[in-house]
Structures are given as C-alpha cells and as structure tokens.
C-alpha positions as CSV (number, residue, x, y, z in Angstrom):
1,X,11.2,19.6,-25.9
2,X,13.3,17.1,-24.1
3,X,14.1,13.9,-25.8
4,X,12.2,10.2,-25.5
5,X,13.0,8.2,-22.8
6,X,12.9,4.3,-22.9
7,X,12.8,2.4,-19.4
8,X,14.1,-1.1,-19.4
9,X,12.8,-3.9,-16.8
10,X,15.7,-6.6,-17.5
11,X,14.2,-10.3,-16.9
12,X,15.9,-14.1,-17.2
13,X,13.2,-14.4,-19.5
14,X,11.4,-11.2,-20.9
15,X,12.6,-7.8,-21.0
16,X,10.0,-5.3,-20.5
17,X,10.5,-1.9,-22.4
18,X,8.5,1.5,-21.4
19,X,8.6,4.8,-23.3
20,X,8.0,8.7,-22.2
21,X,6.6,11.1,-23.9
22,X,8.2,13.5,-25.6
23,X,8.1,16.1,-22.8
24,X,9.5,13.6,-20.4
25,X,6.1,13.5,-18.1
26,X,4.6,10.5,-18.6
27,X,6.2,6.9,-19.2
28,X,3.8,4.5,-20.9
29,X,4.1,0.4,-20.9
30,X,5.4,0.1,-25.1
31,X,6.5,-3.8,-24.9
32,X,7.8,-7.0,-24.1
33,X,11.0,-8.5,-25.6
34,X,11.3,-12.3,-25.5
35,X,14.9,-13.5,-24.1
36,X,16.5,-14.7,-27.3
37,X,19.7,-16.8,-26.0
38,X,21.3,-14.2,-27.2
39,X,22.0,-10.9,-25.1
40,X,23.4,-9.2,-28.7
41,X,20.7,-10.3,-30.1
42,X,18.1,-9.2,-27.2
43,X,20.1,-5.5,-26.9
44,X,19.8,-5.4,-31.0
45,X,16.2,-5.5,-30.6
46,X,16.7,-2.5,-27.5
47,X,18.9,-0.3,-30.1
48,X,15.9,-0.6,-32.8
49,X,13.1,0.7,-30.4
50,X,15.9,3.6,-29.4
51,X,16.1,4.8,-33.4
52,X,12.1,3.8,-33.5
53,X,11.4,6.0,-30.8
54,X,13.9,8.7,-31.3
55,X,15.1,8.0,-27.6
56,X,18.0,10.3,-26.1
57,X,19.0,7.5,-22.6
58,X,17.7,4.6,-21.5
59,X,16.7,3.7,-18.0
60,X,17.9,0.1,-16.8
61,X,15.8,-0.9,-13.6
62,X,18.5,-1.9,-10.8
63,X,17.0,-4.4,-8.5
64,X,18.8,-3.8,-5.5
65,X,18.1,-5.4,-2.1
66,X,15.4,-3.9,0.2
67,X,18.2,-2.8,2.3
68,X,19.6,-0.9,-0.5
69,X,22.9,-3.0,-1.0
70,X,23.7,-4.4,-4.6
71,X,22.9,-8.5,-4.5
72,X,23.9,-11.0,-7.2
73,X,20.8,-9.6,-9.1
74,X,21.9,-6.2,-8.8
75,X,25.2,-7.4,-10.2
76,X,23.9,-9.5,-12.9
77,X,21.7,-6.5,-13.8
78,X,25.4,-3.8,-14.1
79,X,27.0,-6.3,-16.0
80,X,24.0,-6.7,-18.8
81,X,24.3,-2.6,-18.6
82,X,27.8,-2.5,-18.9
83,X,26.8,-4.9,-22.2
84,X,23.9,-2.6,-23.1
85,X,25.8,0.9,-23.3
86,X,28.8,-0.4,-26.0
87,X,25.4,-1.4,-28.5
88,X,23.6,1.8,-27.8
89,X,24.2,5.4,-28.9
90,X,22.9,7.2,-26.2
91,X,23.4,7.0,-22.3
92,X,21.8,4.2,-20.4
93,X,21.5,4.6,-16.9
94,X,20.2,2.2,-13.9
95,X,17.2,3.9,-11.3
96,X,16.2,1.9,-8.3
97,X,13.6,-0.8,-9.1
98,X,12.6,-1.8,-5.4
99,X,9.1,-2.8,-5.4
100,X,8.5,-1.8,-8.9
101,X,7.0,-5.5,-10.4
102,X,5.0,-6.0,-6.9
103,X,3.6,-2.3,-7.9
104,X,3.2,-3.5,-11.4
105,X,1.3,-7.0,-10.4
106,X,-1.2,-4.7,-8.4
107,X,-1.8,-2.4,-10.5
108,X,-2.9,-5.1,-13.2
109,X,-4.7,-7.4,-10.8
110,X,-6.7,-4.1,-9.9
111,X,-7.7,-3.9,-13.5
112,X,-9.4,-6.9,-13.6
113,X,-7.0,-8.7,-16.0
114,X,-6.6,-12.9,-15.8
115,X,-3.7,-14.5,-14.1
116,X,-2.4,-15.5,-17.6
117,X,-3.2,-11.7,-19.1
118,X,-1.1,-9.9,-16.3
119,X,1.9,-12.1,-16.9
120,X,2.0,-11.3,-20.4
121,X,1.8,-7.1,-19.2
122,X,4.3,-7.2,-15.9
123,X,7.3,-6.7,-17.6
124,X,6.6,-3.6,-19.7
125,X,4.3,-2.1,-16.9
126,X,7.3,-2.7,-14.5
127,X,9.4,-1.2,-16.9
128,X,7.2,2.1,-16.9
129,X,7.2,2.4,-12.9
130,X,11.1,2.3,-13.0
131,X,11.0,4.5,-15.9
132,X,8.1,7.0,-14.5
133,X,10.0,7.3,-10.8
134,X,13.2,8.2,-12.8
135,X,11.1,10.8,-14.5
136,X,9.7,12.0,-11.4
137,X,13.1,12.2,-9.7
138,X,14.8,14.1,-13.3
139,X,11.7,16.5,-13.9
140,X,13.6,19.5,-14.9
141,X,9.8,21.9,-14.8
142,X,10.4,25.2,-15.8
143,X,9.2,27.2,-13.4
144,X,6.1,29.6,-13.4
C-alpha cells in the first residue's frame, strides 16, 4: 500500500489542503487553512495534517503561466515551498496548477452550491484537482 498523499493549493489568503487515499487513487477535498500572518505558523498547521494523516509527500500546486513559464506567482509559490520542505518530514513537491481553481469553481457551481458556499470550498477542491492530476500522472498500477 502506498502512503497518503496531501495536495496543497497555496492562497494570499486560504490554503486549501486535499488528501489521497491510501492506495494513491483518489484525492479528496480534506480542508481549508486560514492565512495566519504567519507562514510558520500556517506550514505548522500543514506538518499536523502530514502526522494526522500519516502522509509520505506533499503536493504544492505551481501556478505557472498559461504559456508554461514561471511568473511572480510561480516564484512566490517556490519560495513558500522552499519554506515548506525545512518544517516538513517528508518530500513536498510542486505539479502544475493551470486551470485547476477555474476547474474547481465549475465543478462547485455545477453542484448547485451559493456564491458565498463555493468560496468557502475552492480552495480545498482546487487543492484535490492539483493533487488528483499528480496522482494520475505518478499512478504506479501494477499490472494485470
């Protein structure tokens, strides 16, 4: 059984936090963490869902330009990794986010949830698109 995976959608002001399986199939939205002011305080909150959940990496969405190139958000988004990976024990790795919150907003507003309902969702859902396409792309199946 492969370990837990937890993807990470990094915000200015939430961050939104998905979770696989154990089997590494199938990421689920898990949460939303409120930005503190504090990014130790914010990645000590990341490290206790990591022990919580038993998880062996941790997926950072990298929101790189639709042309592919790394913008300032890109950037902004290495650095807080860079951060991330001296208060965690376990690998944490960046996967493409392109698209992933316009995917996310869809997929919410097609469920029939208010305005003020899918705001308080995006994050996390995002979080489980970046984290689910990483799965897809890592999917080690044994075969037949």
């Amino acid at each position: 059984m492969a370990a837990r995976a937890l993807g990470i959608d990094l915000g200015e002001r939430r961050i939104g936090v998905a979770v696989s399986d154990g089997e590494g199939r199938l990421a689920t939205p898990l949460t939303v963490i409120e930005r503190s002011g504090s990014t130790k305080g914010d990645h000590r909150q990341i490290a206790d869902l990591v022990a919580e959940y038993e998880a062996g990496v941790v997926v950072v969405g990298l929101p790189l330009s639709l042309d592919g190139t790394a913008g300032p958000a890109a950037r902004g988004a290495e650095s807080e990794v860079q951060q991330l990976e001296t208060a965690l024990d376990v690998p944490v790795l960046t996967h493409d986010e392109r698209l992933t919150t316009v995917i996310a907003e869809r997929a919410l507003a097609e469920s029939g949830l208010s305005e003020r309902a899918r705001r308080k969702r995006v994050d996390m859902v995002a979080a489980s698109v970046i984290l689910q396409g990483w799965l897809d792309v890592n999917r080690q199946d044994s075969p037949p």
